[in-house]
TORFIKOL-159100 format. One record per atom (N, C-alpha, C, O): residue in one letter; x negated, y negated, z. Coordinates in pm, whole numbers, padded with zeros to 5 digits, always signed. Layout:
# residues N
AXYZ
...
END
This chain:
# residues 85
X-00085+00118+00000
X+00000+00000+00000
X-00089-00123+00000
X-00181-00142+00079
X-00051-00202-00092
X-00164-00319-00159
X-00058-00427-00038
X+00061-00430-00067
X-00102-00509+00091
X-00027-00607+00106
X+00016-00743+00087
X-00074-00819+00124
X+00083-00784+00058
X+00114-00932+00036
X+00118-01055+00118
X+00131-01043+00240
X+00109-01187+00057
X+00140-01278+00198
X+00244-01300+00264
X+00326-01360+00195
X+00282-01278+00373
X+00413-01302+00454
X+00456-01158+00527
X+00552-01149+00604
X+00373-01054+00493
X+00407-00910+00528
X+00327-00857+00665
X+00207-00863+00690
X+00421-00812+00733
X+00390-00783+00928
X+00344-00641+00888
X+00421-00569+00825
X+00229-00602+00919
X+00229-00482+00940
X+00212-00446+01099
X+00204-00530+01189
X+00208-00280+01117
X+00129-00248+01197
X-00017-00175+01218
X-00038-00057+01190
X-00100-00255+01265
X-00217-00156+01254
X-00293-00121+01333
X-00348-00190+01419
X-00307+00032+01308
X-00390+00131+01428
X-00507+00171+01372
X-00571+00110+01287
X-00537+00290+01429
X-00667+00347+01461
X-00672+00407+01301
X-00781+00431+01248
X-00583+00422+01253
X-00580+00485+01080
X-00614+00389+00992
X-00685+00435+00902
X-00595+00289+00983
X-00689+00153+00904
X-00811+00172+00960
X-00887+00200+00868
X-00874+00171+01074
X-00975+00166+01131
X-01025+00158+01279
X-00983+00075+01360
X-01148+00287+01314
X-01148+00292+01449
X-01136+00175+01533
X-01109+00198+01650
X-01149+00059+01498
X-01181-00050+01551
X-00988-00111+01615
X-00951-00205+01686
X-00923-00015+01553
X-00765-00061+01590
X-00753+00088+01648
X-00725+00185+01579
X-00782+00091+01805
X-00770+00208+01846
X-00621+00184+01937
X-00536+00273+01945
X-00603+00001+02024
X-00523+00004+02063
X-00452-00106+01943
X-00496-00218+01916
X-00336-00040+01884
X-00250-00070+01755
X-00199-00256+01794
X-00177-00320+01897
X-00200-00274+01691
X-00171-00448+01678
X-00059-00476+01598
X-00038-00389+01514
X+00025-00576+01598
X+00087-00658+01490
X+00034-00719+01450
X-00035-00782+01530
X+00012-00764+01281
X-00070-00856+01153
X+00020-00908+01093
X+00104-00834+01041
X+00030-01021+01083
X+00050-01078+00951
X+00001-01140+00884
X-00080-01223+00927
X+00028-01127+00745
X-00092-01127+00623
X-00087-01249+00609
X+00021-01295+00645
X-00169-01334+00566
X-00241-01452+00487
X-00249-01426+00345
X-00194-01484+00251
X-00347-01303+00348
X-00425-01358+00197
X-00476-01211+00188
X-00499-01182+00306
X-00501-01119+00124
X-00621-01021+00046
X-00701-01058-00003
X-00687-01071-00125
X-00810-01090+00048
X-00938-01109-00012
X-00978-00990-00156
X-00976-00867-00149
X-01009-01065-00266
X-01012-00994-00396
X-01202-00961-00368
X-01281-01007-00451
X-01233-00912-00295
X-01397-00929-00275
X-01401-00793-00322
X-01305-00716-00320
X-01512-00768-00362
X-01545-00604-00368
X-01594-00503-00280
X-01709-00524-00241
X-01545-00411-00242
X-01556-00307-00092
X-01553-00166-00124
X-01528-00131-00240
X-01572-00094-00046
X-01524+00050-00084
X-01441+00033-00118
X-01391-00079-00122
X-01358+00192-00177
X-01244+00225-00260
X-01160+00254-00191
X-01159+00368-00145
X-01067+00167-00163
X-00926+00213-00062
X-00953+00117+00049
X-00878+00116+00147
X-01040+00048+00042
X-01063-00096+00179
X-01020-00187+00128
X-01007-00204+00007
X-00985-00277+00238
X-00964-00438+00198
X-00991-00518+00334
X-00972-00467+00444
X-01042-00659+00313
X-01050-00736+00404
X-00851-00871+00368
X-00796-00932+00276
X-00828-00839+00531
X-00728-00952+00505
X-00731-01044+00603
X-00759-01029+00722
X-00698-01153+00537
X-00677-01253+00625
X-00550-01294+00727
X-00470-01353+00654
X-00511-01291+00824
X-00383-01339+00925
X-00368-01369+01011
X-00458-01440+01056
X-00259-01344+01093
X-00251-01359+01227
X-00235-01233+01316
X-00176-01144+01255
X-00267-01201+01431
X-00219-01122+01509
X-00099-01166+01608
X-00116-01270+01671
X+00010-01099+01624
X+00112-01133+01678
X+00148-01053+01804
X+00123-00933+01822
X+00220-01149+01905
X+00258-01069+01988
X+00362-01012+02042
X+00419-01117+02072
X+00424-00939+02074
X+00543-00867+02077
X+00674-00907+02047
X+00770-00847+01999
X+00657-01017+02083
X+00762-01101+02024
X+00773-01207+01915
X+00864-01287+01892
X+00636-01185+01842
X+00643-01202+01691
X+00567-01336+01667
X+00540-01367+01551
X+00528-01425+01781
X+00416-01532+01753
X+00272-01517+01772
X+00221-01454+01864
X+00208-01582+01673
X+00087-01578+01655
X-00012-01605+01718
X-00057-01715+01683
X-00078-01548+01808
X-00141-01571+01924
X-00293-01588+01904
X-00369-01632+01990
X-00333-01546+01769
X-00469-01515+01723
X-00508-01543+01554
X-00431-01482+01481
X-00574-01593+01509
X-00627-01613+01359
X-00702-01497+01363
X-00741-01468+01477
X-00746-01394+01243
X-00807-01305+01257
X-00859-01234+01098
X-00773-01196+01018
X-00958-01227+01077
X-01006-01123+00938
X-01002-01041+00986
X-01043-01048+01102
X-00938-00865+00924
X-00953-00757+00932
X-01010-00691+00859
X-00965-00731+00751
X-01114-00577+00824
X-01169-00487+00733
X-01067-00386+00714
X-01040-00398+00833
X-00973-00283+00669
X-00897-00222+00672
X-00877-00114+00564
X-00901-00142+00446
X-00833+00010+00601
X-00800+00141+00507
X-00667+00079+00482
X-00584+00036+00562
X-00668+00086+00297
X-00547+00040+00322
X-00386+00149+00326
X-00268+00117+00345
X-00455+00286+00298
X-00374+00374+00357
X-00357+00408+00451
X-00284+00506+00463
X-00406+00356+00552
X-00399+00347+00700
X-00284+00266+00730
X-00210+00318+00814
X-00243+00136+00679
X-00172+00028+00686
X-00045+00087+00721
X-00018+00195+00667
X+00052+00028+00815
X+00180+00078+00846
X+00295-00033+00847
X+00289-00108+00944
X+00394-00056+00761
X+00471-00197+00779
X+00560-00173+00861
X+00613-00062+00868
X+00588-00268+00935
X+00640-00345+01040
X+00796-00242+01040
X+00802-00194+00927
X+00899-00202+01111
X+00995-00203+01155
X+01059-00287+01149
X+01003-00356+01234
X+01155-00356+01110
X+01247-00490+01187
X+01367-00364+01333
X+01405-00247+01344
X+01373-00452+01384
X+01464-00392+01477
X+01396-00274+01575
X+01462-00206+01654
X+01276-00265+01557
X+01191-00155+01644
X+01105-00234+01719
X+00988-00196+01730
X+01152-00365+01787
X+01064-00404+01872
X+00920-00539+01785
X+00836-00613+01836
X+00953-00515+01661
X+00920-00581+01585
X+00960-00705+01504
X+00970-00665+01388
X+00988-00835+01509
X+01072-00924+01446
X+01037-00951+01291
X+00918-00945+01258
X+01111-00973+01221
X+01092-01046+01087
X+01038-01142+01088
X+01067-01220+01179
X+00950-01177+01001
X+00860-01306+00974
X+00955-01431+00966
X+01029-01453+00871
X+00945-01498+01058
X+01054-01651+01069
X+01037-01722+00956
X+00933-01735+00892
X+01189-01785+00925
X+01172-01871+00812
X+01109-02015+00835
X+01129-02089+00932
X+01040-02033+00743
X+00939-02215+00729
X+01034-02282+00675
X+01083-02257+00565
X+01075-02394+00767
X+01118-02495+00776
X+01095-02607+00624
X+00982-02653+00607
X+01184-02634+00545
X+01173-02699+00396
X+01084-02810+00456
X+01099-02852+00571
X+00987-02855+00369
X+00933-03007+00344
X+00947-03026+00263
X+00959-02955+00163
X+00954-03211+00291
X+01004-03229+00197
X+01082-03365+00194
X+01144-03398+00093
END
């Protein structure tokens, strides 16, 4: 699963040992850099249980490791941004 900007995942120890205790992400950006085959570095936030962003953060990541978000499992939907304007 290739992710996009605005998309919550969850990620554990299956992206990478380094997510042994599992996190909420949300994406920024995929860095188009070149890495092993099946990695990606992304750019986001880490969130906390109740869905605000508590942390700026680059991740290195399997991206078959990657797990998306639940809505309704304790997990919230990405809030809507306010029009400017």
């Amino acid at each position: 699963m290739l992710p996009k900007s605005g998309d919550v995942l969850r990620v554990t120890k299956a992206a990478s040992v380094q997510f042994a205790q599992p996190m909420l992400f949300r994406v920024i950006r995929v860095h188009e850099w070149s890495t092993y085959d099946g990695w990606a570095w992304l750019d986001g936030y880490q969130l906390n249980v109740t869905g605000d962003a508590v942390e700026r953060r680059s991740i290195f990541v399997q991206l078959r490791g990657l797990q998306p978000a639940r809505i309704g499992h304790g997990v919230p939907a990405p809030r809507p941004r306010a029009a400017v304007g």
